[in-house]
VOGU-3710 file (C-alpha; in Angstrom, 3 decimals, decimal comma):
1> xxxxxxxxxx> -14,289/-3,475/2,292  -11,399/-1,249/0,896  -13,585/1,395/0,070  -15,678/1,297/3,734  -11,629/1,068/5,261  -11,129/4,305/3,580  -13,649/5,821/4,554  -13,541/5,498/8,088  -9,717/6,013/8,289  -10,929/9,080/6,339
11> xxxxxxxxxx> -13,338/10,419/8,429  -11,989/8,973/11,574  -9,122/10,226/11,299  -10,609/13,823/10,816  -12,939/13,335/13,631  -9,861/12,218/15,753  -7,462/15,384/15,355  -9,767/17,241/15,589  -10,559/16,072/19,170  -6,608/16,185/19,773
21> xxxxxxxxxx> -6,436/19,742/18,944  -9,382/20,370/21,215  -7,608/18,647/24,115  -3,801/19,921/23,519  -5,143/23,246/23,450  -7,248/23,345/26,474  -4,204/21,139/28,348  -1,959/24,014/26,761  -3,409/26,915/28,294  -3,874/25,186/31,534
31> xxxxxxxxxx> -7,984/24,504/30,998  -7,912/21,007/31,897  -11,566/21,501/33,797  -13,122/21,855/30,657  -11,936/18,587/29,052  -14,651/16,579/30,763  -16,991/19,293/27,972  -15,025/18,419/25,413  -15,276/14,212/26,240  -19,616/15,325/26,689
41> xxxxxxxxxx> -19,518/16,543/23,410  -17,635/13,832/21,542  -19,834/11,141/23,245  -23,152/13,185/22,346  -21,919/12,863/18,835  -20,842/9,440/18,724  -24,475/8,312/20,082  -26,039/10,544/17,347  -23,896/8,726/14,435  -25,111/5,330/16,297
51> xxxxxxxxxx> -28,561/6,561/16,221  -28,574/7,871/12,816  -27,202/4,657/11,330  -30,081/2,758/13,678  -32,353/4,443/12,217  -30,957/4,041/8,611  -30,946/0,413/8,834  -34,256/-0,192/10,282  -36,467/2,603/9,612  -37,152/1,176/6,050
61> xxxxxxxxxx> -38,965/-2,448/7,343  -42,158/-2,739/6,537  -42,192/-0,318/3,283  -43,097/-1,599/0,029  -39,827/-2,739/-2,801  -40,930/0,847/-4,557  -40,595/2,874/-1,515  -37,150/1,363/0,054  -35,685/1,958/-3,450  -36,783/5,006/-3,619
71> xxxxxxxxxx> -35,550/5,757/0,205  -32,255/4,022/-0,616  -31,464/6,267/-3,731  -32,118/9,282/-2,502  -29,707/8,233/0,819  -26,989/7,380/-1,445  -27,607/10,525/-3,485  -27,740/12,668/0,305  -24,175/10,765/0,596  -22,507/11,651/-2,281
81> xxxxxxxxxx> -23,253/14,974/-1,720  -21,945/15,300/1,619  -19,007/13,327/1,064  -18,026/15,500/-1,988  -18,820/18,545/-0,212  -16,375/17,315/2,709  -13,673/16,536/0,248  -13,350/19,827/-1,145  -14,036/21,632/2,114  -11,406/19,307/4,044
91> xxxxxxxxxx> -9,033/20,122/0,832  -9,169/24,287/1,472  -9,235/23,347/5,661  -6,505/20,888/6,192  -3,605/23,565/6,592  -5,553/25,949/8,974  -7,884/23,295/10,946  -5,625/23,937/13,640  -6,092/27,619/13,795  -9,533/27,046/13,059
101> xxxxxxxxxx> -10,056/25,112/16,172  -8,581/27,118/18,521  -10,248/30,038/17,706  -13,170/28,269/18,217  -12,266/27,199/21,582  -11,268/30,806/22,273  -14,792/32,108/21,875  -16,151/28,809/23,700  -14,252/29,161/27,184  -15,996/32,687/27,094
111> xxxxxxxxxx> -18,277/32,762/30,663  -19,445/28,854/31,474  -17,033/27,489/29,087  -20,258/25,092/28,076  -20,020/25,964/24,269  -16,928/23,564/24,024  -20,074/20,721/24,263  -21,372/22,080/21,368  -18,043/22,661/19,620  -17,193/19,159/19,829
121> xxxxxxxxxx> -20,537/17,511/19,225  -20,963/19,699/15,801  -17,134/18,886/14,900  -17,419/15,350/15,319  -21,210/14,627/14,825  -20,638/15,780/11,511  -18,180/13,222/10,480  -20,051/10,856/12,233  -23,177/11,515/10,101  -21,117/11,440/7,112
131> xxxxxxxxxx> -19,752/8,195/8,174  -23,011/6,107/8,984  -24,898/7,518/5,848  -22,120/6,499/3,650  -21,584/3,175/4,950  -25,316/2,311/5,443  -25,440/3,528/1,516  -22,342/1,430/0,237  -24,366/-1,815/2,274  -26,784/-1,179/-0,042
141> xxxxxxxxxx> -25,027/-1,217/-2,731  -23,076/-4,070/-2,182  -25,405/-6,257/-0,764  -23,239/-7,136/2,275  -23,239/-6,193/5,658  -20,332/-7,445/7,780  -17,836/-7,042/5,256  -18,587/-2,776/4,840  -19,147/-2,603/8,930  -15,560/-4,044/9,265
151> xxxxxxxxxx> -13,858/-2,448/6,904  -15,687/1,111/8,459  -14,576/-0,621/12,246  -10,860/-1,156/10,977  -10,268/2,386/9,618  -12,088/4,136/12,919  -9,783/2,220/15,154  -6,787/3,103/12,767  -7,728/6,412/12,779  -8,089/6,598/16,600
161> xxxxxxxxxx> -4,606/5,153/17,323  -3,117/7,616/14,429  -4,643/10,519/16,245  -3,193/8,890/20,065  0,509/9,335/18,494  -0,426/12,675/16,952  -1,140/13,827/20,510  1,651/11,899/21,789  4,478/13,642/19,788  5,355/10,175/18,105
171> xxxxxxxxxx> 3,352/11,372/15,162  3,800/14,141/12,351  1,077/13,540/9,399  0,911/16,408/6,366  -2,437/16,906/6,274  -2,391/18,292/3,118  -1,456/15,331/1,221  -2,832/13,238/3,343  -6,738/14,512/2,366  -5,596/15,540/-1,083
181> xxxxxxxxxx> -4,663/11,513/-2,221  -7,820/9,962/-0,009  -9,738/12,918/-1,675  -9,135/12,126/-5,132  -10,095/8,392/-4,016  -13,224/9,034/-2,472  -14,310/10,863/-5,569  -14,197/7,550/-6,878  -15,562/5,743/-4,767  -19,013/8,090/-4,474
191> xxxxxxxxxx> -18,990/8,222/-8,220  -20,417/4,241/-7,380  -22,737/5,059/-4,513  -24,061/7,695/-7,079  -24,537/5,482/-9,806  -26,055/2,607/-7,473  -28,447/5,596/-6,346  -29,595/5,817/-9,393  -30,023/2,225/-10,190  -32,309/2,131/-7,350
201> xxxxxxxxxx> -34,426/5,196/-8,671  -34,516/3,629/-11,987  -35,564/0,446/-9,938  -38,428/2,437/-7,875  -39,499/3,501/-11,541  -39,075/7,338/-9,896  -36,078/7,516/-12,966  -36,437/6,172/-17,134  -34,345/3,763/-18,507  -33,967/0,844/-16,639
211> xxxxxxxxxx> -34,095/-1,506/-19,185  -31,767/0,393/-21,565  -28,175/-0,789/-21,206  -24,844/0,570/-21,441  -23,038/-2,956/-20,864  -23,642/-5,989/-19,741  -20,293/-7,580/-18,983  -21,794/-9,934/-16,224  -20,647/-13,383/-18,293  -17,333/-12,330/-17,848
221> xxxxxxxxxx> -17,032/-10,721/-14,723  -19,790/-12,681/-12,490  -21,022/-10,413/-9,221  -20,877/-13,415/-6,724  -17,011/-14,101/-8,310  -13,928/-13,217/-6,059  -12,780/-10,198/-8,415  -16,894/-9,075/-9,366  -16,961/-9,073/-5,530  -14,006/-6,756/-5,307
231> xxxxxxxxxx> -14,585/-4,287/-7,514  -17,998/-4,258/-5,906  -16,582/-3,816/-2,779  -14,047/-1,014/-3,749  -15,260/0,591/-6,534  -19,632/-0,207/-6,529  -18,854/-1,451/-10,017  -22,244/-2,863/-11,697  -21,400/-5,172/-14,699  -25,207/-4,624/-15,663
241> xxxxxxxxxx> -25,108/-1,008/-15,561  -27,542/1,159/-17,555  -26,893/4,407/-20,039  -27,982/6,612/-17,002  -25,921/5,267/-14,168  -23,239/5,164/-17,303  -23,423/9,145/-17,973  -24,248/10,001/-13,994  -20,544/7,811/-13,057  -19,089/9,647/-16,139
251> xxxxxxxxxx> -19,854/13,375/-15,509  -19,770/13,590/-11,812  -16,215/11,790/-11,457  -14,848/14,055/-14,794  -16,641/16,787/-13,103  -15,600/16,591/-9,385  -11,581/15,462/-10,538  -11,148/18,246/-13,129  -12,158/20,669/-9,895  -10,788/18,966/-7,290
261> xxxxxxxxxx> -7,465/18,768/-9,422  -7,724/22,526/-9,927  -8,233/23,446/-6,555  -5,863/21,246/-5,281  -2,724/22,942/-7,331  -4,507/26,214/-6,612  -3,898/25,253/-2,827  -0,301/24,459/-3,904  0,665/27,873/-5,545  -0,775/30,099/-2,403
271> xxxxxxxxxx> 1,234/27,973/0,005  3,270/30,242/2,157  6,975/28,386/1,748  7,626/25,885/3,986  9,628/26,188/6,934  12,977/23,479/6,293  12,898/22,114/9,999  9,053/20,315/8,881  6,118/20,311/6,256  3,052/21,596/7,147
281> xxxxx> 1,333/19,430/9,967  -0,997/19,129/12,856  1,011/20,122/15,704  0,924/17,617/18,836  0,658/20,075/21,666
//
């Protein structure tokens, strides 16, 4: 549940300044007719995530064991991937989204003004995507259903009323360290969807070794126990985990840290120096 929390504070959270930025722009330079584009857009991509996840969950009924393992590990391969390409994008974005945004908007309000739709549906539609596959792919791991969709639920609504006192004013969050510590997490995290996406290859017999194990530390750490349950829950830990998902865990999360370390201090050394009066955040409006 910790894990699916993160994740949708993550991703909410992204999705949710970047609709304040949208609005305290357009409210800035006196464009308030367009907002009711910018709402379109936003609501277009919410139903898409909705969809995407409906179609996640049930499009797999009626398939044979072979074929919804092989379905779910590629999924929860797709997810890793996008969730490690947003870290490191989100890690090189979070101190210009702003200015990102607004130029955006900028070449949007050009003639009809109807490209802020799009703007906002492709700016939030991708989180959204990002969201449901990951979710629908850490369900599968885990097993569980309402536990994942709550913790996903809590950290949306967290991140909605965290972006509501951005655009308030009450509100000053340093983006940079904000994505750079839930970054590092998330690498994590994936590291276990990626692992349990190969379990279910190995499963679909697509992938060797299914019978060859690494560990099997199940005796002392039972998978229907409280603590099996939460390291399930936060971290996809297997305690019947095979040599492959052993050396997939151990060279994508060595991999993806060692860079994500090194980009993150290169990110620290070209830092323009900070103004003394704040650090470097998303302004309200």
């Amino acid at each position: 549940m910790l894990a699916n929390y993160l994740i949708g504070l993550r991703e909410g959270l992204e999705a949710a300044l970047i609709v304040t930025i949208l609005v305290a722009y357009v409210v800035k330079i006196d464009r308030r007719d367009v907002l009711r584009r910018i709402w379109l857009g936003v609501g277009l991509a919410v139903l898409l995530a909705l969809a995407i996840g409906a179609a996640l969950t049930f499009g797999t009924y009626g398939l044979s064991f072979a074929a919804q393992e092989t379905i779910g590990g590629i999924l929860s391969i797709a997810a890793t991937g996008l969730v490690t390409w947003m870290v490191f994008w989100m890690l090189r974005t979070a101190r210009d989204l702003s200015g990102h945004l607004r130029g955006s908007i900028d070449r949007s309000l050009l003639g009809t003004g109807l490209g802020l739709v799009v703007v906002a549906f492709v700016a939030v539609g991708r989180e959204g995507i990002e969201t449901a596959l990951f979710i629908w792919a850490a369900v599968q791991a885990t097993g569980e259903t309402a536990l994942p969709l709550l913790g996903a639920a809590l950290g949306i609504v967290t991140a909605v009323g965290l972006g509501w006192l951005v655009y308030s004013g009450m509100l000053r969050i340093n983006l940079a360290k904000f994505f750079t510590w839930t970054g590092g997490i998330l690498i994590v995290v994936a590291a276990g969807v990626l692992s349990y996406g190969v379990h279910d290859l190995q499963e679909a017999g697509v992938l060797p070794g299914l019978h060859s194990l690494a560990f099997d530390v199940s005796a002392a750490i039972p998978p229907d126990s409280w603590y099996g349950t939460l390291l399930k829950g936060t971290l996809n830990f297997s305690p019947v985990t095979t040599w492959l998902e052993l050396a997939v865990w151990t060279g994508y999360t060595a991999t993806c840290l060692t860079l994500f370390i090194r980009a993150s201090r290169d990110q620290r050394r070209v830092r323009p120096a900070p103004r003394r009066s704040a650090p470097a955040t998303v302004p309200a409006r």
